[in-house]
C-alpha positions in Angstrom: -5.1 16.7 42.1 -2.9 19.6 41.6 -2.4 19.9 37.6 0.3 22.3 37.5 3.2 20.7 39.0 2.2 17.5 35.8 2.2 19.4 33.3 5.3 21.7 34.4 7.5 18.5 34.9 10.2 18.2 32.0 10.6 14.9 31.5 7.0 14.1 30.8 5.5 17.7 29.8 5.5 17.0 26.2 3.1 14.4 26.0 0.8 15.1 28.7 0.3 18.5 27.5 -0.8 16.9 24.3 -3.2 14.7 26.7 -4.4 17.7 28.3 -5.3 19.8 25.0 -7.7 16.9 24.3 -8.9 16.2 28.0 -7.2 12.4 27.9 -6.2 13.2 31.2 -6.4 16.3 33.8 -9.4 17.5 32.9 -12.8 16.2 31.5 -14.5 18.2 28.5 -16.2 18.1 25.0 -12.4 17.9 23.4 -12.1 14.3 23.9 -15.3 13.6 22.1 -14.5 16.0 19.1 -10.9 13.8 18.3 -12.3 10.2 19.6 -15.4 9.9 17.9 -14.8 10.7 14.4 -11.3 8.6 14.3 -12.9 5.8 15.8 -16.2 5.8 13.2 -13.3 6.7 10.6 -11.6 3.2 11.6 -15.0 1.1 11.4 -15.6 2.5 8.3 -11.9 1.6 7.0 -12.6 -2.1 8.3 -15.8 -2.1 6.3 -13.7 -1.1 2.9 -11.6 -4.4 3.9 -14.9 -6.1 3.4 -15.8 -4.8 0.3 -12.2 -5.1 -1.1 -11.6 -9.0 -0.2 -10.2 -10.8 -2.4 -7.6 -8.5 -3.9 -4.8 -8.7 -2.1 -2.6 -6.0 -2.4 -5.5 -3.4 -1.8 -6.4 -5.5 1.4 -3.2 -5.8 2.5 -2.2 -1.9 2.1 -5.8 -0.7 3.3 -5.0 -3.1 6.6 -2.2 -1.7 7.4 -3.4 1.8 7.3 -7.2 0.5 9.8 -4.8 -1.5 11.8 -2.3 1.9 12.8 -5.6 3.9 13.2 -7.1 0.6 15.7 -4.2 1.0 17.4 -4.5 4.5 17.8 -8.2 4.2 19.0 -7.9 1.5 21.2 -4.6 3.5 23.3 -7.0 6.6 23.6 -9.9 4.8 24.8 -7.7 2.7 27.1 -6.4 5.5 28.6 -9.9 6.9 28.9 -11.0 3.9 30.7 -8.0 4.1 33.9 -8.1 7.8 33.2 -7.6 8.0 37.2 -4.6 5.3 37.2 -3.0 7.0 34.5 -3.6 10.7 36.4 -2.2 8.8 39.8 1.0 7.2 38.3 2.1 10.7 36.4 1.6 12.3 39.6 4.0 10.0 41.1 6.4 10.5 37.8 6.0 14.5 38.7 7.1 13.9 42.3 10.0 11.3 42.0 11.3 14.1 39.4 11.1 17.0 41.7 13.1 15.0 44.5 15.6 13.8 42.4 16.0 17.4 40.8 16.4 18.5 44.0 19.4 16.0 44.7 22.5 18.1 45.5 25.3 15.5 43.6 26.6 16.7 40.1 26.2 13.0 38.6 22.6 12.9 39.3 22.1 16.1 37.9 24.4 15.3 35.0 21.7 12.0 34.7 18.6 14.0 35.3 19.5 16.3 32.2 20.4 13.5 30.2 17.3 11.6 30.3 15.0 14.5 30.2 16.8 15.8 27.1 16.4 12.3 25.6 12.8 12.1 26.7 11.5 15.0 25.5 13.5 14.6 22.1 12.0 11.5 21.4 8.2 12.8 22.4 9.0 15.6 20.3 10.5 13.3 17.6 7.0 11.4 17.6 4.5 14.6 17.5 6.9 15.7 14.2 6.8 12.4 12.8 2.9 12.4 13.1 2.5 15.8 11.8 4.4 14.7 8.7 2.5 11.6 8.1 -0.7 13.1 8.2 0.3 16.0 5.9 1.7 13.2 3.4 -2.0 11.5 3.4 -3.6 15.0 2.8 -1.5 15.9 -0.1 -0.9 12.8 -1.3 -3.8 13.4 -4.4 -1.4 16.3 -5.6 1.4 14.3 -6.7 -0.9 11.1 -7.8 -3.3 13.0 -10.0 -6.0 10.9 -8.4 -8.9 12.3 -5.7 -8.3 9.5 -3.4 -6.4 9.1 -0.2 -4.0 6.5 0.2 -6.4 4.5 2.7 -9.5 3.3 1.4 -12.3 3.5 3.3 -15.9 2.6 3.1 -18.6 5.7 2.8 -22.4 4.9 3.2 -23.9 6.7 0.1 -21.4 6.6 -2.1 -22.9 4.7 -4.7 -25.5 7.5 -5.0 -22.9 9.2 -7.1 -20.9 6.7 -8.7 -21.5 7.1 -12.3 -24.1 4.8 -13.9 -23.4 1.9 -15.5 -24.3 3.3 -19.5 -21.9 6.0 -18.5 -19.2 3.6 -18.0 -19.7 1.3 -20.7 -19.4 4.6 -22.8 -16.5 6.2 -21.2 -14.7 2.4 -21.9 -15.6 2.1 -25.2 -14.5 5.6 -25.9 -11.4 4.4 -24.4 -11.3 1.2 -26.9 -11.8 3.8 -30.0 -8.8 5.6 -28.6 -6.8 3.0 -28.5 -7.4 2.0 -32.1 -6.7 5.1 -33.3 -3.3 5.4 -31.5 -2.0 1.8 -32.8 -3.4 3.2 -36.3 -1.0 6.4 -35.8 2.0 4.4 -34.6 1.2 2.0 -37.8 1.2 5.2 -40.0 4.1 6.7 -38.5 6.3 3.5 -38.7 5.7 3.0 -42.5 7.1 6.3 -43.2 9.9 6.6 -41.5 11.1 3.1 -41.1 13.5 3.1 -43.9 14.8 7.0 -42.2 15.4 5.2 -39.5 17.8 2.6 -41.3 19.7 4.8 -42.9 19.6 6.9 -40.1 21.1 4.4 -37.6 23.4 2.9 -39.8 25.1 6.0 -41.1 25.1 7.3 -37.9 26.9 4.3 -36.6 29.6 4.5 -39.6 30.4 8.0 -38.5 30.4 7.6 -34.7 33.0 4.7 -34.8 34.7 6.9 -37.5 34.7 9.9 -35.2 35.6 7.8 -31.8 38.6 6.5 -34.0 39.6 10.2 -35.0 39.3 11.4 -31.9 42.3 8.8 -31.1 44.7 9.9 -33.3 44.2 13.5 -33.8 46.5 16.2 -31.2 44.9 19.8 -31.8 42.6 20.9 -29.5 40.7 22.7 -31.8 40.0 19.4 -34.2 39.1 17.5 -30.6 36.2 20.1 -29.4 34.8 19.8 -32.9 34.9 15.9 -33.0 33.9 16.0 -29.6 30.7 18.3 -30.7 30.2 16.2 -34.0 29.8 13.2 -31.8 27.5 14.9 -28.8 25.3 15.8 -31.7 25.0 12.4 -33.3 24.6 10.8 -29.7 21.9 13.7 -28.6 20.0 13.0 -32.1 20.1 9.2 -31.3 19.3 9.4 -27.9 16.4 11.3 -28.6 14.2 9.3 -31.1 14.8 6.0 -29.7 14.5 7.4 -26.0 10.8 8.4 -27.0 10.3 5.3 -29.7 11.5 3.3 -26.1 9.1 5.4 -24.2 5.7 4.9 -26.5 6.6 1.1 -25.8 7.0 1.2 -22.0 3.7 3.1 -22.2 1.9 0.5 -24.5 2.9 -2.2 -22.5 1.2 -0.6 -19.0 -2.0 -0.2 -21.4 -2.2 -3.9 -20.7 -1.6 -3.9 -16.8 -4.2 -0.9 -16.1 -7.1 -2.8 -16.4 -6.5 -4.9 -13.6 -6.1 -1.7 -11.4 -10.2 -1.4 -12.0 -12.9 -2.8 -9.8 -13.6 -5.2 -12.5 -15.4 -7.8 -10.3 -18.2 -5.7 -10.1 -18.7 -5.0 -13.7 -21.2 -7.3 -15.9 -20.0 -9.9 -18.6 -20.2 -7.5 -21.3 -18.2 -5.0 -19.2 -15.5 -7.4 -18.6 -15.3 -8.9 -22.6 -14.5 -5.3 -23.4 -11.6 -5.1 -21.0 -10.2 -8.7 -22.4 -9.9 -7.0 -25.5 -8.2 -4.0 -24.6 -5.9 -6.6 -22.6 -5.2 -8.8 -25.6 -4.7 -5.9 -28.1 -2.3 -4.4 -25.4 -0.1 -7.6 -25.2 1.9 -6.5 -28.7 3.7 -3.3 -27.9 3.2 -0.8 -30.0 6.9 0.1 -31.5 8.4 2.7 -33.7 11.6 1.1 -35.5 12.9 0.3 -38.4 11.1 -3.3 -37.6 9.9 -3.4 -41.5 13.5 -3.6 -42.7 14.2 -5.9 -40.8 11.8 -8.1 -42.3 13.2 -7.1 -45.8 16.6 -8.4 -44.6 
């Protein structure tokens, strides 16, 4: 079977050359082995996390998507490898159809010829960009996570030779708990002293910013607006910024309590899991910075 004349044809070139740079079709050499094999123990190895990860269900349901677009990918090679000689015949036939109708002397079907090819190579080139991209998003996915893992998961056989042992965890996690303690200690601290700041703070600030709004109503010189204007970007600006990071350190708190349940925490012993409850439980009141103890007093 001549080769040239399949890959040469426009309308179908894209694709089969990316065939023939890993031997699918045309030709028959270690290539195919080099991109088959390790995608295809990659995908049992992905099916195998599914095992391990049963039961929670929005890690099973993102890892399945991820095996199932790699099966799919897997099973279309190996298909193709299997009626690698129907495959050869009917682009032979696509390559011969093409050269007769290209051949055609009538401006329409020349008009049509371009058309479709255009279209037909766009969209196969469409794919091979849209598959470069993907694949660079899962290999620098880690940078912008701060994690070392990939986005799939996927089973390793000797992993848990080093996974960290048990005492080491239970340390790390109670470290952890003595953190935590320490932080709701400083957030205590920090609220006592400036709690009454903060009332005077807010309502004085409040006084003047209506005061100012109601000036800048009234008054006509443009030198008096820019400095009411100014007077009032600072107040907001001052505002803004201590409750924006007193709102923050509560957003934060209150994730304290969720992040535990990101943790393989079925496979941790009883003790494990009682230390975890009580990270959970001190993390279900949000730590605050407010004038809260006035509040009381009124």
């Amino acid at each position: 079977m001549a080769v040239a004349p399949i890959l040469d044809c426009p309308i179908i070139s894209v694709n089969v050359r990316v065939w023939h740079f890993w031997s699918f079709v045309l030709k028959h050499d270690a290539m195919r082995y080099v991109s088959i094999i390790p995608v295809g123990v990659m995908n049992v190895f992905m099916f195998a996390d599914l095992y391990r990860a049963w039961g929670n269900i929005d890690e099973v349901i993102i890892n399945a998507y991820f095996a199932m677009i790699f099966f799919n990918a897997v099973l279309r090679t190996i298909f193709i490898l299997c009626n690698r000689q129907a495959h050869e015949d009917f682009l032979q036939r696509i390559a011969d159809v093409y050269s007769e109708i290209a051949m055609i002397d009538d401006h329409v079907v020349q008009k049509l010829v371009r058309k479709f090819t255009k279209r037909a190579r766009l969209l196969s080139k469409a794919n091979l960009v849209l598959g470069a991209v993907i694949s660079t998003c899962y290999v620098v996915y880690p940078l912008f996570t701060g994690t070392r893992s990939l986005p799939y998961g996927m089973f390793i056989p000797g992993d848990e030779v080093v996974k960290e042992n048990r005492a080491l965890v239970e340390s790390k996690l109670e470290k952890c708990i003595e953190d935590h303690k320490r932080i709701i200690r400083y957030v205590s601290d920090v609220d006592s002293l400036v709690t009454y700041i903060c009332l005077i703070e807010f309502m004085s600030f409040g006084l003047m910013l209506c005061a100012l709004l109601f000036l800048l109503n009234i008054i006509e010189n443009p030198a008096q607006i820019i400095i009411v204007v100014a007077y009032i970007f600072m107040i907001i600006s001052q505002i803004f910024t201590f409750y924006w990071h007193a709102n923050e350190l509560r957003e934060e708190s209150i994730g304290i309590a969720e992040v535990p349940y990101d943790v393989p925490w079925v496979e941790l012993d009883d003790s494990m899991k009682k230390k975890l409850l009580l990270v959970i439980a001190r993390a279900q009141q949000p730590l605050e910075a407010s004038w809260q103890h006035c509040q009381k007093c009124l």
